[in-house]
DRENDO-1510 file (C-alpha; in Angstrom, 1 decimal, always signed):
<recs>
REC; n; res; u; v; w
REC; 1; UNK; +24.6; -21.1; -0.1 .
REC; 2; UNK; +21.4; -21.9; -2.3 .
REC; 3; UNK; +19.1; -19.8; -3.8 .
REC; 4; UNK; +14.8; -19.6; -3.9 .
REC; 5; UNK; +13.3; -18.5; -7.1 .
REC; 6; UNK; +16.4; -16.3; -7.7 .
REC; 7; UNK; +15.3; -13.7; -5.4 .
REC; 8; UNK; +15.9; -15.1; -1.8 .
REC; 9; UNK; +19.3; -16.2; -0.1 .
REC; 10; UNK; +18.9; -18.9; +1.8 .
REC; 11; UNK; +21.4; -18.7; +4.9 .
REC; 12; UNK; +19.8; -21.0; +7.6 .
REC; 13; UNK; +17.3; -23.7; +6.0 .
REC; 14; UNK; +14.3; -23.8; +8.9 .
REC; 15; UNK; +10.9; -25.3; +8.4 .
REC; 16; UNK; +8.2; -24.0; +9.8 .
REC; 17; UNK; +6.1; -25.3; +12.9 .
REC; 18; UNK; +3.0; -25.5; +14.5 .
REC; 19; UNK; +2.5; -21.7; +15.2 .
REC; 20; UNK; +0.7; -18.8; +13.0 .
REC; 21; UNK; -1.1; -19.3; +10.0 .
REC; 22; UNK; -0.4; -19.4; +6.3 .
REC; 23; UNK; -2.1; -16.0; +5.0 .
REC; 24; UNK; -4.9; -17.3; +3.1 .
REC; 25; UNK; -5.7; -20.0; +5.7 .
REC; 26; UNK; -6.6; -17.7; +8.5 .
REC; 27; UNK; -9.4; -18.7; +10.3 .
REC; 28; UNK; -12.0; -15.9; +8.8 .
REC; 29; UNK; -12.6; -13.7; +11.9 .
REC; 30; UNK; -8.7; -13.5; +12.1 .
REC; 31; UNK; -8.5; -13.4; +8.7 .
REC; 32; UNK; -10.9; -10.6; +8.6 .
REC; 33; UNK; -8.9; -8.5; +11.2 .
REC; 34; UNK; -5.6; -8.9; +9.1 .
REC; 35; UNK; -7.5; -8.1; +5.9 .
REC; 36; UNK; -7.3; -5.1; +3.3 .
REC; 37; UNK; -9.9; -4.4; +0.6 .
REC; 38; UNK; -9.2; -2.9; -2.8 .
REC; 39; UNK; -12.1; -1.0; -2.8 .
REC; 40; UNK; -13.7; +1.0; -5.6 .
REC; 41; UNK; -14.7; +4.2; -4.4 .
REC; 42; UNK; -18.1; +5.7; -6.1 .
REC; 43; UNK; -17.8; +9.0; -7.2 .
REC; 44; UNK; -20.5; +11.6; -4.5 .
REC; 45; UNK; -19.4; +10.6; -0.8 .
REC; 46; UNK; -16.0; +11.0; +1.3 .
REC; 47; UNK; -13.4; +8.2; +2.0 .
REC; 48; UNK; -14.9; +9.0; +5.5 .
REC; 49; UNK; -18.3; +8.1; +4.7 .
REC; 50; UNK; -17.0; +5.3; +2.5 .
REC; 51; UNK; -14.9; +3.7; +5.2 .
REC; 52; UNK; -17.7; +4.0; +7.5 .
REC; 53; UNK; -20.3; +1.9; +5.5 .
REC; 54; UNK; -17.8; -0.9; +4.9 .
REC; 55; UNK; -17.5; -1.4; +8.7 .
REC; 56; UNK; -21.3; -1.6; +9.0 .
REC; 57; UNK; -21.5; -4.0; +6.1 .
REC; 58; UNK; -19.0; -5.7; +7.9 .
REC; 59; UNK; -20.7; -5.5; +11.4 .
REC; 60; UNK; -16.7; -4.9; +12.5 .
REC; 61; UNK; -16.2; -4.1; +15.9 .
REC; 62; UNK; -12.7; -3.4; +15.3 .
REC; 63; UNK; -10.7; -0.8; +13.9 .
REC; 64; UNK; -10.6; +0.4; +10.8 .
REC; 65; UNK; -9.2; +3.1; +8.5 .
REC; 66; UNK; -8.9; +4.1; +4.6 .
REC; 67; UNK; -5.7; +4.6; +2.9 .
REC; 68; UNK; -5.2; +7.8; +1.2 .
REC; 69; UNK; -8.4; +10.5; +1.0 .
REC; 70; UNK; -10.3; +10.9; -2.1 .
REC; 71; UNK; -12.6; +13.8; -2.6 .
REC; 72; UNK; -16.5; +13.2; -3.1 .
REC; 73; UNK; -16.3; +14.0; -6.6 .
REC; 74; UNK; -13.1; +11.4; -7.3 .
REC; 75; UNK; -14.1; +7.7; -8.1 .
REC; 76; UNK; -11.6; +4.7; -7.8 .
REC; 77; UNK; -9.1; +2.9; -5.9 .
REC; 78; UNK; -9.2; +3.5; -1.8 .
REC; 79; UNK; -7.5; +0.6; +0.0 .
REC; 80; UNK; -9.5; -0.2; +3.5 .
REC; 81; UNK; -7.8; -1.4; +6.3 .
REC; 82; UNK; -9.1; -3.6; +9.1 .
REC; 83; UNK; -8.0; -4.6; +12.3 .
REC; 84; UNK; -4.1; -4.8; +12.5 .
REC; 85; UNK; -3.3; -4.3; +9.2 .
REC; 86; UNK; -4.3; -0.6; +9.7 .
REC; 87; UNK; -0.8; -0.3; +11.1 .
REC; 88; UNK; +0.4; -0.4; +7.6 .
REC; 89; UNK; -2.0; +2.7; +6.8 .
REC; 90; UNK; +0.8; +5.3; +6.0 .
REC; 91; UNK; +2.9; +2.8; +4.0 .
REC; 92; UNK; +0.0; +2.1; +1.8 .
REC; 93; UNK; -1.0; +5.9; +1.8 .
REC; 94; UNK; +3.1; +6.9; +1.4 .
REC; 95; UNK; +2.9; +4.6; -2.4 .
REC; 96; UNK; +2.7; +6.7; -5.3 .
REC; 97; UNK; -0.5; +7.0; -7.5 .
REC; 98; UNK; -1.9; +6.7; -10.9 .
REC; 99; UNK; -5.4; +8.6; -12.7 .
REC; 100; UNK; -7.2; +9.1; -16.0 .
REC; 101; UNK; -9.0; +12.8; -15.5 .
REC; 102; UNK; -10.6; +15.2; -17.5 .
REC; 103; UNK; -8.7; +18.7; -18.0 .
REC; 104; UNK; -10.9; +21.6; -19.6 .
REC; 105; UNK; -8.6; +24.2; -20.8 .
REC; 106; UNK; -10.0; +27.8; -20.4 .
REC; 107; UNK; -9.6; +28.9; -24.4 .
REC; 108; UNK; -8.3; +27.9; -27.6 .
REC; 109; UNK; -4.7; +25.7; -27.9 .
REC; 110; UNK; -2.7; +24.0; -30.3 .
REC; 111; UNK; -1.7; +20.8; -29.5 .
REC; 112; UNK; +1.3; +21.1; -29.5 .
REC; 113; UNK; +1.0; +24.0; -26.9 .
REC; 114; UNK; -0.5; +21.1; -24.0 .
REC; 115; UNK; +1.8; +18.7; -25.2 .
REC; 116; UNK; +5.0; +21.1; -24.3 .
REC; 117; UNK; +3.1; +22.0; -21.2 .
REC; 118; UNK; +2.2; +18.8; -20.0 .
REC; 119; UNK; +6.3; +18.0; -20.4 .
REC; 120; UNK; +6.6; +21.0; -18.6 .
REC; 121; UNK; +5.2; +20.0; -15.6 .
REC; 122; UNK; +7.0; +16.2; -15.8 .
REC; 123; UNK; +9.1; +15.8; -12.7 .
REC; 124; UNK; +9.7; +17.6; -9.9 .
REC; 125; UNK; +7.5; +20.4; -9.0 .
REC; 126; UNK; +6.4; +22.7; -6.5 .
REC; 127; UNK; +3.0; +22.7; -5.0 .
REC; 128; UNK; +0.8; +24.4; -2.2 .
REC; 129; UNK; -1.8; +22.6; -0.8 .
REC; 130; UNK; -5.3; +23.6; -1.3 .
REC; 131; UNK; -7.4; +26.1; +1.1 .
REC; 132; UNK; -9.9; +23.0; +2.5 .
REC; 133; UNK; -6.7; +20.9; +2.6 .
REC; 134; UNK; -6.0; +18.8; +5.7 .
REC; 135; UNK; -2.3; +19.6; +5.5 .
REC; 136; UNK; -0.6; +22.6; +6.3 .
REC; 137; UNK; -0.8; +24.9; +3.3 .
REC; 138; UNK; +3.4; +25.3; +2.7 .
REC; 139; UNK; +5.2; +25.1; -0.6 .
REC; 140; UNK; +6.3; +21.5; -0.7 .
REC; 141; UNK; +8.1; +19.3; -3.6 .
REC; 142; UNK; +6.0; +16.8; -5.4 .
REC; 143; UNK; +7.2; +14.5; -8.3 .
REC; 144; UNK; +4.9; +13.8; -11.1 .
REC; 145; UNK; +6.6; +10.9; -12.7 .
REC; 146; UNK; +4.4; +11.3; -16.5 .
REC; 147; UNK; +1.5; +13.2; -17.7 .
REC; 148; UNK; +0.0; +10.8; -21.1 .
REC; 149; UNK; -2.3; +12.8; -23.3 .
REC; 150; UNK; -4.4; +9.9; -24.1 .
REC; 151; UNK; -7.6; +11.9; -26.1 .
REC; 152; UNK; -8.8; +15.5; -26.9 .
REC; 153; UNK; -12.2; +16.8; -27.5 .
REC; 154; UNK; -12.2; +20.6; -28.0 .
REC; 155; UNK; -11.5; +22.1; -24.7 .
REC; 156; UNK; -11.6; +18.6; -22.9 .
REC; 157; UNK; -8.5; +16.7; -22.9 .
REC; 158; UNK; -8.4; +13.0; -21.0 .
REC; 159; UNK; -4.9; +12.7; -19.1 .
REC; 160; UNK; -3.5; +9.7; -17.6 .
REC; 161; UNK; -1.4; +10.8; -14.4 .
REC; 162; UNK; +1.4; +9.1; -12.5 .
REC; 163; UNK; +2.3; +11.0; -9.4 .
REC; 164; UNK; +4.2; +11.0; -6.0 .
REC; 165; UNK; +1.9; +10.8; -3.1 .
REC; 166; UNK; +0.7; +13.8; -1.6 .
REC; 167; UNK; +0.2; +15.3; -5.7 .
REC; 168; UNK; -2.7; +17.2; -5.6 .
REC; 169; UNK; -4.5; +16.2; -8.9 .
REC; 170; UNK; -6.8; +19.5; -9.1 .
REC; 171; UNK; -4.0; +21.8; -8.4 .
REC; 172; UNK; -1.7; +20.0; -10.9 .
REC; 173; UNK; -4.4; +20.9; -14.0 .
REC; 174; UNK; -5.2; +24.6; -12.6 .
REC; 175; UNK; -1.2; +25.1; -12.9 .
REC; 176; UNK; -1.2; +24.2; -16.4 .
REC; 177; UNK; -3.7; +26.0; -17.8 .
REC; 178; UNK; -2.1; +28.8; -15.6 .
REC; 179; UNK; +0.8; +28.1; -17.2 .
REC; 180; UNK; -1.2; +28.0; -21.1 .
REC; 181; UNK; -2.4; +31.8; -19.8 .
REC; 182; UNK; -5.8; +30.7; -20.9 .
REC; 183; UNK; -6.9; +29.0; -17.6 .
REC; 184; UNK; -7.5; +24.9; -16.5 .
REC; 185; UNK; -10.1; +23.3; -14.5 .
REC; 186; UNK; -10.6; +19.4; -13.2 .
REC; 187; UNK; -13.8; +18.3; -14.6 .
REC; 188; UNK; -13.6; +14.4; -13.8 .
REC; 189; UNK; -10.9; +12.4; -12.3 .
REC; 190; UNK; -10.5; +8.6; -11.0 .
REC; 191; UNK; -8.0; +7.3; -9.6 .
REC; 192; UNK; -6.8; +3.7; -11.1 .
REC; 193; UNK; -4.3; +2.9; -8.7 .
REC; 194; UNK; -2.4; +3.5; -5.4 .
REC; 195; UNK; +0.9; +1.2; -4.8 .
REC; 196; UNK; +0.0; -2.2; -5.7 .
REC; 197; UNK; -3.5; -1.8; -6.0 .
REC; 198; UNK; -5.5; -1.1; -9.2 .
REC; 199; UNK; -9.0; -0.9; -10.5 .
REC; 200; UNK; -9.0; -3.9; -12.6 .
REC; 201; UNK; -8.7; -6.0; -9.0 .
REC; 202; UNK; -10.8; -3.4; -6.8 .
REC; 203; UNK; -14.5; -4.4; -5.7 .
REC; 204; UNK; -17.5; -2.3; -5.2 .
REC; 205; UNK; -19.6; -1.8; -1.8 .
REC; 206; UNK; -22.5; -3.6; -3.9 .
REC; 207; UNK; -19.7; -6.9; -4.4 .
REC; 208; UNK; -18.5; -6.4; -0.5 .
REC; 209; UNK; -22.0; -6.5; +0.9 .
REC; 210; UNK; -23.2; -9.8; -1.2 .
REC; 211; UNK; -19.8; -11.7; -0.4 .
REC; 212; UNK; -21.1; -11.1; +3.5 .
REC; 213; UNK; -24.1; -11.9; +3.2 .
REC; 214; UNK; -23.6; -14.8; +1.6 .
REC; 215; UNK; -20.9; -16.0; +4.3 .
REC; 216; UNK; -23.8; -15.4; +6.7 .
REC; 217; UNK; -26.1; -16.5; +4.9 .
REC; 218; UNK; -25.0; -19.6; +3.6 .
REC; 219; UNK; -21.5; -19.9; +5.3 .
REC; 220; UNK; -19.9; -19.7; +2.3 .
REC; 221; UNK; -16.5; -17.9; +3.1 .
REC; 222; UNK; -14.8; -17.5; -0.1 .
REC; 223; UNK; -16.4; -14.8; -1.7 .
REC; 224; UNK; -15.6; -13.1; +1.5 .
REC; 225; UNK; -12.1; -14.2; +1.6 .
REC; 226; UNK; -11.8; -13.4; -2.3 .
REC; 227; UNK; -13.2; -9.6; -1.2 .
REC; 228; UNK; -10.8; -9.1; +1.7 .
REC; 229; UNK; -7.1; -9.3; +0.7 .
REC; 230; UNK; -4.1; -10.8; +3.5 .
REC; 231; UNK; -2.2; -7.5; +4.6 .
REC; 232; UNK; +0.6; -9.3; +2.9 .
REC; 233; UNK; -0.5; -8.0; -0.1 .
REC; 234; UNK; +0.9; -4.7; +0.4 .
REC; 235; UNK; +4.4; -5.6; +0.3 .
REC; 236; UNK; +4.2; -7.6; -2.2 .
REC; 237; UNK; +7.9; -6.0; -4.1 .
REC; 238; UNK; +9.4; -4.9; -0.7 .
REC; 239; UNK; +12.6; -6.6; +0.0 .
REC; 240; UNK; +11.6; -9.8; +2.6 .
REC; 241; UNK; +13.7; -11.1; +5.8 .
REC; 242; UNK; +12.4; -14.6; +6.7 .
REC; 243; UNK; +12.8; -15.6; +10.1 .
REC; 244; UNK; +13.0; -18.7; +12.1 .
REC; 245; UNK; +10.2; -19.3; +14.2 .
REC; 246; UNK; +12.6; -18.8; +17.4 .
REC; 247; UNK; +12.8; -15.9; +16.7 .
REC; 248; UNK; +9.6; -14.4; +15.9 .
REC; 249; UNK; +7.8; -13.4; +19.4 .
REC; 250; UNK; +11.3; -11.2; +20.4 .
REC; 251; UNK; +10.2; -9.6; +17.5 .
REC; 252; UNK; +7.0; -8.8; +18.0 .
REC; 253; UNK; +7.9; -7.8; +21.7 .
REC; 254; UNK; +10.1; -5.0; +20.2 .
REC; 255; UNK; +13.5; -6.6; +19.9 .
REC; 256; UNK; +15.8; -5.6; +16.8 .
REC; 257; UNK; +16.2; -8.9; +14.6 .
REC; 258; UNK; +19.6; -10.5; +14.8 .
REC; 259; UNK; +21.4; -12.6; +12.3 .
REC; 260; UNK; +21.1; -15.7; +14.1 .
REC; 261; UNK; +17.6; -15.5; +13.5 .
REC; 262; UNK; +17.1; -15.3; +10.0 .
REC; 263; UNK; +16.4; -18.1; +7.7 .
REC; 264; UNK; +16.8; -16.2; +4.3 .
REC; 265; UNK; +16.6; -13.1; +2.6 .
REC; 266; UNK; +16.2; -10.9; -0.5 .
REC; 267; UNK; +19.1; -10.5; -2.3 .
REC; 268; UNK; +19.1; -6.9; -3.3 .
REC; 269; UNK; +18.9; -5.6; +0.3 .
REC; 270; UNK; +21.2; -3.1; +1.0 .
REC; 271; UNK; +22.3; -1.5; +3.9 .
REC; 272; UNK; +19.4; +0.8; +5.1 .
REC; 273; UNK; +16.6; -0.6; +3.2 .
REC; 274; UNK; +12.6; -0.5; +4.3 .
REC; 275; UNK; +12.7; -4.6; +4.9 .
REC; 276; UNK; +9.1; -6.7; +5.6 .
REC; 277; UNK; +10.3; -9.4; +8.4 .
REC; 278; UNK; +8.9; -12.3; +7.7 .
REC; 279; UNK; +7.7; -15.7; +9.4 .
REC; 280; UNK; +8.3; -19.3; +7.6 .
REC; 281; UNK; +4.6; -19.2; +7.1 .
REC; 282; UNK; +4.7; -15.8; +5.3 .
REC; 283; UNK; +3.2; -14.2; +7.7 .
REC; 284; UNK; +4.0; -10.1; +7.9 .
REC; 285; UNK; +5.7; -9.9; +11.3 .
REC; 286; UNK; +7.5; -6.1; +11.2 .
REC; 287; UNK; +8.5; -3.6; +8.6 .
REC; 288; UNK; +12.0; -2.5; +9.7 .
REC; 289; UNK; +15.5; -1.0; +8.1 .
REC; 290; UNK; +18.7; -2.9; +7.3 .
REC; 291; UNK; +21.2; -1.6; +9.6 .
REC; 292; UNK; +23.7; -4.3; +6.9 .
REC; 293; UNK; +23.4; -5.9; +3.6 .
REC; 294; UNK; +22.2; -8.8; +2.3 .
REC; 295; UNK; +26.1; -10.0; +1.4 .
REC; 296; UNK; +26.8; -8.9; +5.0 .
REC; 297; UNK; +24.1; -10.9; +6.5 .
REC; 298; UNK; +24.9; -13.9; +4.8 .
REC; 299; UNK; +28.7; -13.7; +5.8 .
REC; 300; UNK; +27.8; -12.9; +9.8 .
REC; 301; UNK; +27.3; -15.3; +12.3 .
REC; 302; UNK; +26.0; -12.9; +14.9 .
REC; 303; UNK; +25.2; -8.7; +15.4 .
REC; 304; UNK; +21.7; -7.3; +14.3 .
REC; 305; UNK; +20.9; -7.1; +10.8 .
REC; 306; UNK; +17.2; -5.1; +11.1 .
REC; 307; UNK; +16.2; -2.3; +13.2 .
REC; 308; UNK; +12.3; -2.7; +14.0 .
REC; 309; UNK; +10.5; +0.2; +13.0 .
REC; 310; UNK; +6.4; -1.0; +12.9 .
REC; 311; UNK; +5.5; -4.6; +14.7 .
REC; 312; UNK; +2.1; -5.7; +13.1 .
REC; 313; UNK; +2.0; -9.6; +14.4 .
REC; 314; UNK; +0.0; -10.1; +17.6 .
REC; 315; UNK; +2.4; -10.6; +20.1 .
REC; 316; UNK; +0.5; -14.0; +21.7 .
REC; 317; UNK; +1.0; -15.8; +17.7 .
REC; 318; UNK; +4.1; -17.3; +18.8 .
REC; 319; UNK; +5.3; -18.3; +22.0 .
REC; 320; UNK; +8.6; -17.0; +23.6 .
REC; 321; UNK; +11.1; -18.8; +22.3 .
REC; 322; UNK; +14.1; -16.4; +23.3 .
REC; 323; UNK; +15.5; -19.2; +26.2 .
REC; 324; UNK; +16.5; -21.9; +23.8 .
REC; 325; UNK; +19.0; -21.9; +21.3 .
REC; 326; UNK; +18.5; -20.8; +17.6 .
REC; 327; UNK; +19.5; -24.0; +15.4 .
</recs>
């Protein structure tokens, strides 16, 4: 047994064929249509409305989707999905969230008095969604994993947030001026990141539009291809199965992955872990669960080590292969 970069097992050494494509070298259409976009949302129309001007800019035919819904008056990160990476929507939208926002506290406070209310509301707590929510408005459990006091000017005081998904933002600062008994209002708020994507790598629609034209213009494709990200990049930091190219179109046809077909794995898998599957290309085949550990799958000859629960490979990538023997 040998290891890669001392994060991957390797259990079957395979090389990859003539099948698929390395992410970046997608041919751009295809590329396109597997693609995400960091995008920076401006602060005055919906994620709707946002969404719907990046397929025009496009000229996409496909579909397309955003990643998490910001309100009109909320700037910053909204991840864009095109084509088949919008089957990754709700694990993008599922990551948790960061924001620098504005809170404007009602009356007069010491300090000290936010300070011990912003450590109040650290952790878990309890929230109802808003009335113009899209969500059914019962008391749910949301974690807010820090509240940073970063400045204070008079009533205004700039907060850094890190939340679980599904915090709402506004009703988190009306709570703690609630809880200050002099009242708290949202006056700005932007989000700087959502999983793995964050402002400093986001693009606006002004940056989006140029790269396009200039790819139609010109035929230049890299500012296009710079602007659109692989869908691998979203589970970039999820545990990885790597398959063999055998064994990648039962895959996408629905089959549960067996240990004969895996080339090599993360070591820290465990038994029940969210896994991404994998091809020898890095290409994202599945997102499934461990049904055994990564000691367990290195051990085993044969049995299934992942349960498929999402297929996002076109199923014509790779040809059947599931009549000839796994080497």
């Amino acid at each position: 047994m040998s290891t890669v970069d001392e994060e991957l097992i390797v259990k079957s050494p395979a090389e990859p064929g003539p099948y698929g494509y390395r992410p970046h070298e997608r041919p751009l259409p295809f590329y396109i249509d597997h693609g995400v976009i960091n995008l920076d949302k401006p602060r005055g129309p919906t994620s709707h409305t946002v969404t719907r001007l990046v397929k025009r800019i496009l000229e996409y035919p496909g579909k397309i989707g955003h990643c998490g819904t910001l309100d009109p008056k909320v700037s910053g990160v909204l991840p864009i999905v095109l084509g088949n990476a919008t089957k990754l929507s709700r694990l993008i939208a599922g990551s948790d969230k960061e924001y620098i926002g504005v809170l404007y506290i009602h009356g007069e406070i010491e300090e000290e008095e936010l300070l011990h209310a912003l450590e109040k509301f650290t952790g878990p707590i309890f929230q109802r969604p808003p009335v113009k929510s899209a969500v059914k408005r019962s008391l749910r459990v949301r974690r807010v994993y820090s509240i940073d006091l970063l400045e204070s000017e008079g009533r205004f005081h700039l907060l850094k947030v890190h939340v679980e998904s599904g915090t709402y933002i506004r009703k988190l600062f009306y709570d703690i001026g609630e809880f200050l008994g002099v009242g708290g209002s949202m006056r700005e708020l932007r989000r700087i990141r959502s999983g793995g994507f964050n402002e400093r790598d986001s693009i606006t629609l002004e940056e989006l539009f140029d790269a396009y034209r200039k790819w139609k213009k010109d035929g230049d494709e890299q500012p296009l291809r710079r602007a659109i990200l692989p869908l691998e990049t979203v589970i970039v930091g999820m545990p990885k199965v790597i398959v063999k190219d055998s064994a990648v179109a039962s895959i996408t046809h629905g089959a549960s992955l067996k240990v004969r077909g895996i080339s090599s794995l993360s070591r820290g898998i465990k038994k029940g872990s969210l896994v991404a599957i994998m091809s020898l290309k890095g290409e994202l085949i599945a997102i499934g669960r461990s049904v055994l550990s990564a000691d367990d799958i290195v051990e085993l000859d044969s049995g299934i080590a992942v349960e498929i629960e999402r297929v996002v490979m076109p199923r014509d990538l790779y040809p059947p292969m599931w009549r000839r023997r796994s080497t």
